[in-house]
C-alpha positions in Angstrom: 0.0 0.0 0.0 1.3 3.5 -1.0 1.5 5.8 2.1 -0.9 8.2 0.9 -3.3 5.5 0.7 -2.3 3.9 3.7 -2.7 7.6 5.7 -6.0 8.9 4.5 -7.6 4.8 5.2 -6.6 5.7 9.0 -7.9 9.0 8.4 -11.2 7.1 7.8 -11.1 4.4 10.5 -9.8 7.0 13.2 -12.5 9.4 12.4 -15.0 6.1 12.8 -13.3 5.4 16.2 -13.5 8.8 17.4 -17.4 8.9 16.6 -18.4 5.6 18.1 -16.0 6.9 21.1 -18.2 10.2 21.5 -21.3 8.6 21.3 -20.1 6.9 24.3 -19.2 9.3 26.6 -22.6 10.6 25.8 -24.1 7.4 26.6 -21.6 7.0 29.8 -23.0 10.2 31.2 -26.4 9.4 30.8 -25.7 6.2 32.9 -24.7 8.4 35.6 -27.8 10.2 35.9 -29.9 7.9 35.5 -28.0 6.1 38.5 -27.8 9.3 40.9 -31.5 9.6 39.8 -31.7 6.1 41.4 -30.2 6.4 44.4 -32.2 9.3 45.4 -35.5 7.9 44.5 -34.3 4.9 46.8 -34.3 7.2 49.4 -37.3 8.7 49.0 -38.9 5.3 48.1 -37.4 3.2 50.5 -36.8 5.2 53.3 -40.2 5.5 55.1 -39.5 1.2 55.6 -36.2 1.3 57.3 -32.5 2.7 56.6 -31.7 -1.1 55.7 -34.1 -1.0 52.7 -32.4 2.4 51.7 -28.7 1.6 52.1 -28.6 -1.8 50.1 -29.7 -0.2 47.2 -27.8 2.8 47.3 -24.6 1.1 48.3 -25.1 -0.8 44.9 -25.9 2.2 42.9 -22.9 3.9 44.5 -20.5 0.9 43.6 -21.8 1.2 40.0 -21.4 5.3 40.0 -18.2 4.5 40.7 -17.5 1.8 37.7 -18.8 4.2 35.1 -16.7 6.8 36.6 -13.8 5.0 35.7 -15.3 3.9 32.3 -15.7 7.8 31.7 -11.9 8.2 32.2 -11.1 5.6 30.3 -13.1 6.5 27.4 -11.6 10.3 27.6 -8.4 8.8 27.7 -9.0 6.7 24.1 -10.7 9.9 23.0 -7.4 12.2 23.8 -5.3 9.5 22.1 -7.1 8.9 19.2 -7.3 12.5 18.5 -3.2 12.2 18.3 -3.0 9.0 16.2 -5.3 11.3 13.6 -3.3 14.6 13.7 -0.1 12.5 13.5 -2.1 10.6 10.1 -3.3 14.1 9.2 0.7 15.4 9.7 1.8 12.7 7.5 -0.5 13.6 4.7 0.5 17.1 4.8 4.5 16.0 4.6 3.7 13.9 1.6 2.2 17.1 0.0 5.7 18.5 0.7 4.1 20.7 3.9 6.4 19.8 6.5 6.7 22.5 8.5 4.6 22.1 11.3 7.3 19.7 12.4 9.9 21.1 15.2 12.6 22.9 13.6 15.6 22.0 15.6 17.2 25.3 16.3 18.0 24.7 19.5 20.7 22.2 17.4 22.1 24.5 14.8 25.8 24.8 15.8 28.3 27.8 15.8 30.7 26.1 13.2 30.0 22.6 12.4 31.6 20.4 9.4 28.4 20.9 7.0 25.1 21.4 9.2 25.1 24.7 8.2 25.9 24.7 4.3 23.9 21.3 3.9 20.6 23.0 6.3 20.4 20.4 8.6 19.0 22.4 11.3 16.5 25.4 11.0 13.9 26.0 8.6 12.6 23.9 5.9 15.7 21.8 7.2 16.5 17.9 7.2 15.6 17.9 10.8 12.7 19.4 10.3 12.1 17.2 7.4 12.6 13.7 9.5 12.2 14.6 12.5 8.7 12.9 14.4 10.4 12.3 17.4 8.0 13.7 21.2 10.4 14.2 23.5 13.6 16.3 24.0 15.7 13.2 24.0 14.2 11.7 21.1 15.3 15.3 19.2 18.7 15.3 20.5 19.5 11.9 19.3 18.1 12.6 16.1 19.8 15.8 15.8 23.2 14.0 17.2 22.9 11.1 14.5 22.4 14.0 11.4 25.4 15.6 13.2 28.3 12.8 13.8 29.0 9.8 11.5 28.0 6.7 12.9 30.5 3.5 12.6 30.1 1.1 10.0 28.4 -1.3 12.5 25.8 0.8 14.1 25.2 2.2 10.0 23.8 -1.7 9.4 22.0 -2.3 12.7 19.6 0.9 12.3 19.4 -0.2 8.9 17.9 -3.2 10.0 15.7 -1.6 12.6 14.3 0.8 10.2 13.5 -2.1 7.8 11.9 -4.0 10.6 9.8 -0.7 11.6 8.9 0.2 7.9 6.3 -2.8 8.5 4.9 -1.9 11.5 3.2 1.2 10.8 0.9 1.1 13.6 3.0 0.6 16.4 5.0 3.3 15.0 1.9 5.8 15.1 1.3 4.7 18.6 4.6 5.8 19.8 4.1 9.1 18.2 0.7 9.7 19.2 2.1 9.0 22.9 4.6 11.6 22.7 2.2 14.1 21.0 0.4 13.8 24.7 3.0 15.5 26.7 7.0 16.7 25.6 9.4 14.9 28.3 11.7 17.6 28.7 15.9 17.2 29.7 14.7 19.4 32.4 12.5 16.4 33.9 15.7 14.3 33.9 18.1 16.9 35.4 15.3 17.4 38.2 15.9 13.8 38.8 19.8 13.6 38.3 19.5 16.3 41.2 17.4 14.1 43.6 19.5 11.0 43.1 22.7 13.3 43.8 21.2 14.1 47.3 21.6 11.7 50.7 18.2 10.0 51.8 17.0 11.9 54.9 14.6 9.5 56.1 14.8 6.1 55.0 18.2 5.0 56.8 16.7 6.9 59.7 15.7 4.2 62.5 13.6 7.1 64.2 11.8 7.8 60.8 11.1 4.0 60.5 10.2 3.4 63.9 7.5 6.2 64.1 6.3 5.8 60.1 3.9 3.1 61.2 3.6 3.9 65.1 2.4 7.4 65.2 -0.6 6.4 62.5 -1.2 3.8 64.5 -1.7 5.5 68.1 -4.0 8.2 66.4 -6.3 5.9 64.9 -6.7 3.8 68.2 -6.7 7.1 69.9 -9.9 7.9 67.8 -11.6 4.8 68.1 -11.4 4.7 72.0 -12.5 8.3 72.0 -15.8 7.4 69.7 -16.1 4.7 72.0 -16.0 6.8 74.7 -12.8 5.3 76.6 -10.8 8.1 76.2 -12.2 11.8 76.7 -12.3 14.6 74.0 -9.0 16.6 75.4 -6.8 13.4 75.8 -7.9 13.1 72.1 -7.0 16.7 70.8 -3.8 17.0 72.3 -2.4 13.5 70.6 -4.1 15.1 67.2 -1.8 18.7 68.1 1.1 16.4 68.7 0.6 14.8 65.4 -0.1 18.0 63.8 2.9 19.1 65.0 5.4 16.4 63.8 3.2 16.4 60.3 4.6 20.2 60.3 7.9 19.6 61.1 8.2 16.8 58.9 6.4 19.1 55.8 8.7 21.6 56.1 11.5 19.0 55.8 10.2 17.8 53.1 8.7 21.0 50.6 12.2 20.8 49.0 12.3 17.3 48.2 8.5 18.2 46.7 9.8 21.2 44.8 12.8 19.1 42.8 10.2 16.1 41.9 6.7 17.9 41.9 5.0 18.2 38.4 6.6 15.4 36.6 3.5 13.2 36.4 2.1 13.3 33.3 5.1 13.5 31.6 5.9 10.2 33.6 2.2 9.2 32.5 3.3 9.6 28.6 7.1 8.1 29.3 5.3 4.8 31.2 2.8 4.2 28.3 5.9 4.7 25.7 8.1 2.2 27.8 5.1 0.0 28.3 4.1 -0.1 24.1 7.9 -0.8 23.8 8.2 -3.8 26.3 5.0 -5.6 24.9 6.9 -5.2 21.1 8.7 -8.5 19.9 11.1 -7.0 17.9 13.7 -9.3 15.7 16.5 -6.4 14.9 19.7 -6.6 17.3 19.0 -3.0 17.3 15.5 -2.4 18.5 16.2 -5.7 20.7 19.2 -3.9 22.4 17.0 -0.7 23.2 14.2 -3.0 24.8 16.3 -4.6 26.9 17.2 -1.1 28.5 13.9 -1.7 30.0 14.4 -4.3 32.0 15.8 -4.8 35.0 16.0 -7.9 37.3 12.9 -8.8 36.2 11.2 -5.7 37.1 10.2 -3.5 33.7 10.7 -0.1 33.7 7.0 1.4 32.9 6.0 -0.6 35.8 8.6 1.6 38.0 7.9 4.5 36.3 3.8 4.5 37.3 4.4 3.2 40.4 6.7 7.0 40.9 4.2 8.5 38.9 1.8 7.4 41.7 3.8 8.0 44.8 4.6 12.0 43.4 0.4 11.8 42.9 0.0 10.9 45.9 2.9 13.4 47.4 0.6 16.2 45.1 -1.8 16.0 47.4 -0.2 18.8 49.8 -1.5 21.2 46.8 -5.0 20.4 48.2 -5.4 21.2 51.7 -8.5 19.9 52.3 -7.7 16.5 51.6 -3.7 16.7 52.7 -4.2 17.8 56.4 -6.7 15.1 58.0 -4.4 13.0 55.7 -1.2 13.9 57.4 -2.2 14.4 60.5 -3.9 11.4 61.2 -1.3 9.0 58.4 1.7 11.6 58.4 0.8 11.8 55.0 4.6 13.5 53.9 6.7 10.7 55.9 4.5 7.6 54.3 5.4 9.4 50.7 8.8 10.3 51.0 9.3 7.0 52.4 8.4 5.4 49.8 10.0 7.6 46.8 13.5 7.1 48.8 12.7 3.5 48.8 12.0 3.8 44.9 15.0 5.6 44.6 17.1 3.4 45.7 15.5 0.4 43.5 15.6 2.2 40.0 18.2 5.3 40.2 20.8 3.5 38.6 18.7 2.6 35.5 16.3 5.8 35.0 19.0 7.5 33.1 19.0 4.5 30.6 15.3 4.8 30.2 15.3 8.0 29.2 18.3 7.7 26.6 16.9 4.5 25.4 13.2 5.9 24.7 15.0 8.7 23.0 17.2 6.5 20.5 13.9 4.9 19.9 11.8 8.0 19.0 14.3 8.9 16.6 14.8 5.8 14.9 11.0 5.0 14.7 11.7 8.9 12.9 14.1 7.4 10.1 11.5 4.4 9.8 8.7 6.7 9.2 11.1 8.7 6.7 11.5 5.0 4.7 8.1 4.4 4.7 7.0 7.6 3.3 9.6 6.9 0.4 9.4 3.5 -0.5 11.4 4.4 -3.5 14.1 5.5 -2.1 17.3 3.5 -1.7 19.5 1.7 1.9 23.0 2.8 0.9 25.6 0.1 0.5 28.8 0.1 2.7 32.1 -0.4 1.1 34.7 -0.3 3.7 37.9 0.7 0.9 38.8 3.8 1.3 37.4 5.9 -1.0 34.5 5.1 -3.2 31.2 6.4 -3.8 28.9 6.1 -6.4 25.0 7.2 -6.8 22.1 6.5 -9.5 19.1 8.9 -10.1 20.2 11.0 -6.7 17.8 13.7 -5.7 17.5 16.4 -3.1 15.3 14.7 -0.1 14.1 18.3 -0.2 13.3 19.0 -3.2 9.3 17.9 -4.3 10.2 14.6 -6.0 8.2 16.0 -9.6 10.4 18.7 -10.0 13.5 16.8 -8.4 15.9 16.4 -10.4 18.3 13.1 -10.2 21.9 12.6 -11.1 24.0 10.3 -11.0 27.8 10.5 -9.0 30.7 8.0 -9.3 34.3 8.2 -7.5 36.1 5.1 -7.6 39.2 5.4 -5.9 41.3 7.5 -3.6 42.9 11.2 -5.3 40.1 11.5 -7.7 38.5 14.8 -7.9 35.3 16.0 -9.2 35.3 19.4 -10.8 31.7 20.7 -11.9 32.0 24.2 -14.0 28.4 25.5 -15.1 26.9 28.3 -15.5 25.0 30.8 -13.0 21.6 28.7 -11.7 22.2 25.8 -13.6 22.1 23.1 -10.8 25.9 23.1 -9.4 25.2 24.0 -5.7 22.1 21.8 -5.3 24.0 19.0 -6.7 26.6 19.1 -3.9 23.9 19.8 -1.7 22.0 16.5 -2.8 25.7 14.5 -2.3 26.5 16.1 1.3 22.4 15.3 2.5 22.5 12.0 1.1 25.7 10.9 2.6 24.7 12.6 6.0 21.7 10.3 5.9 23.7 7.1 4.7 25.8 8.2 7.7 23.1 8.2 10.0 21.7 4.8 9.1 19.0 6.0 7.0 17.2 5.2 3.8 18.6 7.9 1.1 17.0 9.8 -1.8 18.2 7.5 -4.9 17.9 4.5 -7.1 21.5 3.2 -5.6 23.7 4.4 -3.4 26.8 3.0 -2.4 29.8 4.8 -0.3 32.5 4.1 2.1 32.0 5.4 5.7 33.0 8.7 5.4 32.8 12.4 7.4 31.6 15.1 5.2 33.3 18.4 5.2 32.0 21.2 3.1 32.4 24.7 2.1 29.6 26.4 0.6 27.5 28.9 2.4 30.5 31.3 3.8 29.3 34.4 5.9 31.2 37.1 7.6 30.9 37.9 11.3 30.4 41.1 13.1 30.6 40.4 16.3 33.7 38.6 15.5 35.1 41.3 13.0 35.4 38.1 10.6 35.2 39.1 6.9 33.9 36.2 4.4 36.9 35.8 2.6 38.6 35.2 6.2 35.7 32.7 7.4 36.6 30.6 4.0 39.8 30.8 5.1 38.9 29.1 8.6 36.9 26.5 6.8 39.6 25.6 4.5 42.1 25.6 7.1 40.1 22.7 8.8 40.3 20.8 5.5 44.0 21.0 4.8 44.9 19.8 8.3 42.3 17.3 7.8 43.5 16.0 4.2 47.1 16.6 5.7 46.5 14.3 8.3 44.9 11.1 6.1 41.2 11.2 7.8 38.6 9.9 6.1 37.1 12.9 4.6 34.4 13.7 1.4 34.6 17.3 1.0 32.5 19.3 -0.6 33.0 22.7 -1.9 30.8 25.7 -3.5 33.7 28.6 -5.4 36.8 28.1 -3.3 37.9 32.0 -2.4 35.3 33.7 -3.6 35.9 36.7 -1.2 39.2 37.5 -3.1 40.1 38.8 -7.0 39.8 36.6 -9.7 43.6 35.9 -10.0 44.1 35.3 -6.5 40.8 32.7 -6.7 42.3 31.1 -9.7 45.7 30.6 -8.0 44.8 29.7 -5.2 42.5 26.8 -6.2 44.5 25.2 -8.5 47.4 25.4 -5.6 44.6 23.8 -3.5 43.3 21.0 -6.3 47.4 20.3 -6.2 47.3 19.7 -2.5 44.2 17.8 -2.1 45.5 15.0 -5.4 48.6 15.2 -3.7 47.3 13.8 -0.3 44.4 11.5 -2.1 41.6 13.0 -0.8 38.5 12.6 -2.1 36.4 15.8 -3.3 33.8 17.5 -5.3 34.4 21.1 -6.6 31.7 23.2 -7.7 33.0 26.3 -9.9 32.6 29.0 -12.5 36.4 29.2 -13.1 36.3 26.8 -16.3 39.9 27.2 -16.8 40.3 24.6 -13.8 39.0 22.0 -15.5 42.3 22.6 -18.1 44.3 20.9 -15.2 43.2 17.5 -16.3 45.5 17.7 -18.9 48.1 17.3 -16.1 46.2 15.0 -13.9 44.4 13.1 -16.2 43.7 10.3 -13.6 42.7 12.3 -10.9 40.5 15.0 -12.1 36.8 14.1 -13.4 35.3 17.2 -15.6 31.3 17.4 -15.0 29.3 20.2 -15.5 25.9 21.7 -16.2 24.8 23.7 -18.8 21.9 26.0 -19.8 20.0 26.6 -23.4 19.9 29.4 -25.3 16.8 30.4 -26.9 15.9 34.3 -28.0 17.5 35.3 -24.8 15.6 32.9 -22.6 17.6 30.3 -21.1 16.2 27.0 -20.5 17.8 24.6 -17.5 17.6 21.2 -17.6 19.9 20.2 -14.5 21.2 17.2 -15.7 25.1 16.6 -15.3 27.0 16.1 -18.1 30.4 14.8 -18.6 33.3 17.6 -19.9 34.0 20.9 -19.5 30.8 23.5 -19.4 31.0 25.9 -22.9 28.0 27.5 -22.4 27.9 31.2 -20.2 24.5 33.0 -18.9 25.6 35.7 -16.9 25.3 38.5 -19.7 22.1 37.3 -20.5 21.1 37.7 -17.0 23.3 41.2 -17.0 20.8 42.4 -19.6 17.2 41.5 -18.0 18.2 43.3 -14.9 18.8 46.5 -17.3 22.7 46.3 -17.5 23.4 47.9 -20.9 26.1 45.5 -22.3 
């Protein structure tokens, strides 16, 4: 099934769900009318023949208030979620038409200076990020954004490969995941809270006093109420063990507001990270990958959602002192605060060496369920091929992920062997820099371990290294020309030290005159056959490609050219062997009012 199909038939069926779902709430609140209605016309019925006659009956009706109660929840709770599983089919639609950008950005991610991110738009706007990214929480961004950003080895390449294939077929759990993390956005700032709290020394649980009175102090209030309604014990000798009570309560509060302070508010993002862990547990997955990330979740037999909603509980519980009303009979008569931070010290102790782990894990899951949703979206698309040799790539039909595949344009690309460089002359718009755009994004996702936009790709593990989009800096007091100077700087000591390098560049020195640009490329092309490197050079400077005549085995001549027809030019953007013959810019000169 194409994923358009697939997208607008869950459309359908979720739409279905949601209206059979509606219907019954409405019925479920009917219920409960029609029940209060019954318990109060079994008091007025049944009263005038005895309590007895009145309290069966209502005790029923109460019990089965109480069941549709729940129900109700329950039902809001499918109502809430399938409203997510349809704006995440509804996104999906939308990013097939191209209209991606209600997605997150990634910002936050774009770096200062970075090998390509910037020249390759990784990060920002209408970015590859942006592009992939379907990931809920801030984890799951940051190890997306961290697998766009730094090769991956050979071996973990493959194994997301295989994860990605093995999630490409389950298209529903996939949604689930999603539509969980649509809920609520766990946040790094959840995790540092608890990073904090497992840095500080437990207060009360290696206490013997705190252990000894936990259980004592509830228990001489409660049989000091039930001797005073018995009328054993008299009404002062009862409300001076209640103001002792009180008392500790207060003292103990007041120890523990900070405690309360660094964990409170976490649980319904622990709600939507249980029910992730929990979808993730109950998964058999086949992929060393995905089984290695599952695994995270369990520990001696105990799983990890299970943990996590049994904190999520104790913090709800904890909560309480937000409501007075309920929390001061509470602590008073159960020291309310002791029993709770009792319990999340004990819980602390179980599970803080393993929370950590559940957060990273459920991250590196978000953002490969991300890559599997990318590969399901483009079933045409390619898995690259890994060749370890050092250096070869080569490409069939390659297109800009980007770009709106009808007016994509693919090319092929083909470097066999170390010291051979690409030189691409064209003319002005005729396809040069989006070419080495569609080589840098491609490899970054082949990189990455995900599916990439061609027929075939196949590459050795590589870093990319580009220059392209050069800026100056004021802050800095950093001309362009100068800031291409940096850039290149990081190449030479790069090539000059033998690492593993594709590089990528857009008009080396174009901040400087044209026979200082000429000179110094062709010095550079000289340095970068001289160390083997491997490389792709886009440029206007067609007397470059002349120095094949002295490197005939190292330089490849490619370029793009542009059609001439009563002064309208005519692109195709197809790369074509040789050197470029054909010029534009005087044409261009001309439309713009340039008297030539």
């Amino acid at each position: 099934m194409r994923p358009g199909e697939y997208y607008n038939g869950r459309v359908i069926a979720l739409q279905d769900d949601l209206k059979l779902l509606t219907k019954k709430r409405t019925m479920l609140a009917w219920l409960r009318f029609a029940v209060v209605t019954g318990i109060i016309a079994c008091c007025y019925f049944f009263l005038p023949f005895g309590l007895l006659f009145c309290i069966i009956p209502g005790i029923l009706l109460l019990f089965l208030f109480t069941r549709l109660i729940f129900a109700d929840l329950n039902n809001k709770s499918l109502i809430e979620h399938t409203k997510k599983l349809l704006t995440v089919n509804e996104n999906e639609l939308k990013a097939l038409s191209h209209n991606y950008y209600h997605f997150a950005e990634g910002r936050e991610y774009i770096p200062k200076e970075h090998f390509y991110a910037n020249d390759l738009d990784i990060f920002g706007h209408a970015s590859l990020y942006q592009y992939i990214n379907r990931t809920g929480s801030e984890m799951g961004s940051g190890s997306l954004a961290a697998w766009l950003s730094i090769p991956a080895e050979t071996e973990t390449i493959l194994k997301r490969q295989e994860a990605i294939k093995e999630l490409v077929k389950q298209s529903a759990w996939r949604q689930e995941l999603q539509a969980y993390g649509l809920a609520k956005r766990i946040k790094l700032e959840t995790t540092t809270r608890l990073q904090n709290w497992f840095a500080d020394d437990n207060r009360f649980i290696n206490n013997k006093f705190w252990l000894s009175i936990r259980y004592l102090i509830p228990a001489v209030i409660i049989t000091v109420l039930v001797l005073n309604i018995a009328d054993v014990l008299n009404n002062y000798a009862r409300n001076y063990c209640l103001l002792a009570s009180a008392l500790l309560a207060l003292y103990i509060s007041k120890k523990v507001t900070p405690l309360h302070q660094q964990v409170s508010k976490m649980t319904e993002e622990l709600e939507v990270l249980s029910d992730s862990i929990n979808l993730i547990e109950k998964m058999h997955f086949t992929s060393p990958f995905l089984k290695d990330l599952q695994n995270e979740f369990v520990q001696q037999n105990a799983k990890a959602s299970t943990q996590i909603n049994t904190l999520k509980k104790i913090l709800e519980r904890l909560d309480l002192r937000f409501n007075f009303v309920v929390f001061i009979p509470l602590d008073i008569l159960l020291q309310w605060d002791l029993q709770q931070v009792m319990a999340l010290e004990k819980w602390k102790q179980q599970n803080q060496k393993h929370v950590m782990q559940w957060f990273t894990a459920l991250g590196e899951m978000e953002a490969i369920n991300s890559l599997a949703t990318l590969s399901f979206n483009h079933p045409e698309w390619c898995f690259p091929v890994l060749k370890e040799d050092h250096f070869f790539i080569e490409g069939k039909e390659i297109g800009h992920p980007l770009i709106q595949a009808e007016k994509c344009v693919n090319n092929p690309l083909k470097i066999d062997h170390n010291g051979q460089l690409m030189l691409v002359t064209g003319s002005n718009m005729a396809g040069k820099s989006t070419y080495l755009r569609s080589i840098g994004v491609n490899t970054v996702l082949a990189m990455a371990g995900a599916p990439v936009c061609a027929r075939y790709f196949c590459l050795s593990p590589v870093q990319v290294i580009s220059s392209m989009r050069i800026a100056d800096n004021l802050e800095e007091n950093t001309s362009t020309f100068y800031a291409e100077l940096k850039k290149l700087k990081t190449i030479i000591e790069k090539v000059n030290s033998n690492e593993k390098v594709f590089i990528l560049l857009d008009e080396i020195l174009r901040g400087t005159n044209s026979l200082d640009r000429h000179t110094g490329s062709a010095a550079l092309i000289k340095q970068l056959i001289k160390h083997h490197a491997a490389c792709i050079i886009a440029t206007h400077d067609v007397e470059l490609a002349k120095m094949k005549n002295e490197y005939p085995e190292n330089i490849l001549n490619y370029h793009f050219d542009v059609q001439v027809s009563n002064e309208e030019l005519y692109f195709d953007y197809q790369l074509k062997e040789g050197v470029c013959t054909s010029l534009n810019a005087s044409i261009l000169m001309k439309k713009i009012g340039i008297e030539l």
